[in-house]
Every structure is written in C-alpha cells, then in structure tokens.
SELUMMAR-276011 format. One line per 5 residues: their letters; for each residue x, y, z of C-alpha. Coordinates in steps of 0.1 Angstrom, whole numbers, plus 5000, padded with zeros to 4 digits. Layout:
A) X:Y:Z; ...
This chain:
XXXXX) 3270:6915:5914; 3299:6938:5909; 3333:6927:5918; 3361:6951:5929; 3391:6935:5915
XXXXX) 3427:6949:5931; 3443:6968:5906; 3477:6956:5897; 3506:6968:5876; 3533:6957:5859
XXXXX) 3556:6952:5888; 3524:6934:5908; 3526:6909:5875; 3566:6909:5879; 3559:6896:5915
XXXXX) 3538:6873:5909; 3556:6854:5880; 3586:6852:5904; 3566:6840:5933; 3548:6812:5911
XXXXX) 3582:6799:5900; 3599:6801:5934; 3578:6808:5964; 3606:6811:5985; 3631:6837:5973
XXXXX) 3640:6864:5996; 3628:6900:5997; 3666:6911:5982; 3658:6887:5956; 3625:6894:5948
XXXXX) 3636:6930:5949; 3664:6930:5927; 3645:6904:5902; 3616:6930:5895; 3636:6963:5898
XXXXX) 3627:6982:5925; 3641:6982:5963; 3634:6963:5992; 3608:6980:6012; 3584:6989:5980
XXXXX) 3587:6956:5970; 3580:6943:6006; 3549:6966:6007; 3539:6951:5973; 3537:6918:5988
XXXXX) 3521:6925:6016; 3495:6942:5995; 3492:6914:5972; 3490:6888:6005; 3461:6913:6020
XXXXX) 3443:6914:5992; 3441:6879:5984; 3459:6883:5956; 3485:6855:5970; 3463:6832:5991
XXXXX) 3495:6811:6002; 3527:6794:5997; 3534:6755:5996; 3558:6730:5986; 3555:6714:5950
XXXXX) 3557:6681:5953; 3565:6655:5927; 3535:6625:5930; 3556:6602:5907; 3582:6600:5931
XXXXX) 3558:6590:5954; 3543:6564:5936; 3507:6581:5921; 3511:6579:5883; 3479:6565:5874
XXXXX) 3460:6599:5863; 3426:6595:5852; 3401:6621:5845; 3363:6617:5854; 3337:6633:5835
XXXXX) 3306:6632:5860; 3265:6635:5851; 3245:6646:5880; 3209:6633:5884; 3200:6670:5897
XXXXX) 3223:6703:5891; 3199:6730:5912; 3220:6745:5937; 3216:6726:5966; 3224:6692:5948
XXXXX) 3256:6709:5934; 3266:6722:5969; 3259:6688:5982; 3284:6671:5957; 3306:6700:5960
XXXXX) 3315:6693:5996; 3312:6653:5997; 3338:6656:5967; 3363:6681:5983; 3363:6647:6012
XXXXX) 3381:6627:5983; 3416:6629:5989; 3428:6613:5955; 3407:6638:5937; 3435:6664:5928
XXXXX) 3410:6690:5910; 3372:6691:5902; 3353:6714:5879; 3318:6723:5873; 3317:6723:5835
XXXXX) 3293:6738:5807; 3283:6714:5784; 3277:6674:5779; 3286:6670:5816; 3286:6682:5846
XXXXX) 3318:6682:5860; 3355:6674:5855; 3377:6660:5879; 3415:6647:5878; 3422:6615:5897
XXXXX) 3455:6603:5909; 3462:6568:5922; 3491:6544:5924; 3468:6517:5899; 3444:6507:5880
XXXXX) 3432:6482:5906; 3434:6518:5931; 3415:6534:5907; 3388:6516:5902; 3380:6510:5939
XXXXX) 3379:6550:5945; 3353:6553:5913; 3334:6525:5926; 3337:6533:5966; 3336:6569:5966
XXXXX) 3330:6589:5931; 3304:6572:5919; 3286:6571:5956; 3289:6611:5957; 3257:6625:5957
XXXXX) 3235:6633:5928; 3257:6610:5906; 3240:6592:5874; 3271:6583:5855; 3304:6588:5849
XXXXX) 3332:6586:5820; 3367:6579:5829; 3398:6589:5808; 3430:6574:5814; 3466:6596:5808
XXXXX) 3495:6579:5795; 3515:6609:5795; 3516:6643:5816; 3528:6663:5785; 3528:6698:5804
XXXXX) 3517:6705:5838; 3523:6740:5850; 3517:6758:5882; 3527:6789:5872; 3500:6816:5862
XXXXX) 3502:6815:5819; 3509:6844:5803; 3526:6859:5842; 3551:6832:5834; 3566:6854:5807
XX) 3569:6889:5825; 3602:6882:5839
C-alpha cells in the first residue's frame, strides 16, 4: 500500500518546530520566527492543519504537580497476537485512563505501555484490576522509573530548525 506523504519544506519544518515548542504564538509571530509574511505563513498552516500534518493543539500539563509521579512501564505478552486479538486489546486498553502511551512492539513482547499513578499501592490495583484483565493477556513485566531524565514533546531533529 502506497502512501502519499504531504511534501514539506524547509519553512513547513520551521513551522512545525515553533508550533511543537509553543502552540500558541500568533500568526505575526509565527511569521516573523520563520521568515516569511503573514498570509504565506497563514496558508502554510492551514495546509499543514488540512493535511493532517498538525492534528491539534493542547495544553501541556505538568502530572507532578498534580500528584502522578509513580511512572511504571509495562511490558505485556498476549496469549494470541492475530489481528483480531490485537484490535481487541487495542481498544479495551485505549479505556485505561492511567495508561499514558502503549506500543505494539517487535520482539520478546508484545507491547509497551507507560503507566502513571500517584503510588505504588495505585499502581498495583490498575495492573491487577485492569491491565492484566485486558484481553488476550498472559503476562506482564513492570518497570518502575525513579527519574524522568528527558521527556520531550517536541518532534526530535524539528526541535533544532529554528
């Protein structure tokens, strides 16, 4: 299956980094940030929206502050990976609200996912009441953090066009 990708250039990157590190500057900003005027840079954007490029804007919000730095990360064996049992555990998991990301992995496992509670204690109820009831499940590994060392929302290597 061929996939048409929307061709970008160097001020489509420019945008982008911007965007990713502050999703609300204005069009004058933008514009004057990436070197062009307003209007081109307003078309660019729209461009970028349409083609779902940008898929949306949203507040980053700091989970600390609110009291969820317990971040474990869950390594996941299904008892059956054709595609219906992986669409099965795909939408029972995206239910999960203290699930913060989950990914189908290549190799001793089958999926990675990142927790975030407030506890231990918090923890362990969600991998008993709800991860390990997902279906297909036959085990699980958990890995605790002690330290976010680097955790970036920005795009990589679009972080450094600017």
């Amino acid at each position: 299956m061929q996939v048409d990708w929307p061709v970008l250039d160097g001020f489509d990157h420019k945008i982008l980094a911007v965007l990713a590190e502050d999703g609300r500057i204005s069009i004058a900003d933008l514009a004057r940030r990436i070197g062009l005027s307003k209007s081109p840079t307003q078309a660019r954007l729209r461009r970028l929206e349409a083609d779902g490029v940008i898929t949306g804007y949203r507040a980053l919000i700091d989970p600390i502050r609110l009291g969820l730095d317990h971040v474990a990360f869950v390594e996941v064996r299904l008892k059956d990976t054709r595609e219906a049992a992986l669409a099965a555990f795909n939408a029972a998991v995206a239910r999960i609200g203290e699930i913060e990301q989950v990914h189908l992995i290549a190799g001793n496992f089958d999926y990675l996912m990142k927790v975030r509670t407030r506890s231990m204690t918090e923890y362990r109820i969600v991998l008993a009441e709800k991860i390990s009831t997902l279906p297909h499940v036959s085990g699980t590994s958990t890995y605790v953090a002690m330290q976010a060392v680097k955790e970036d929302a920005s795009l990589g290597p679009l972080g450094n066009v600017t």
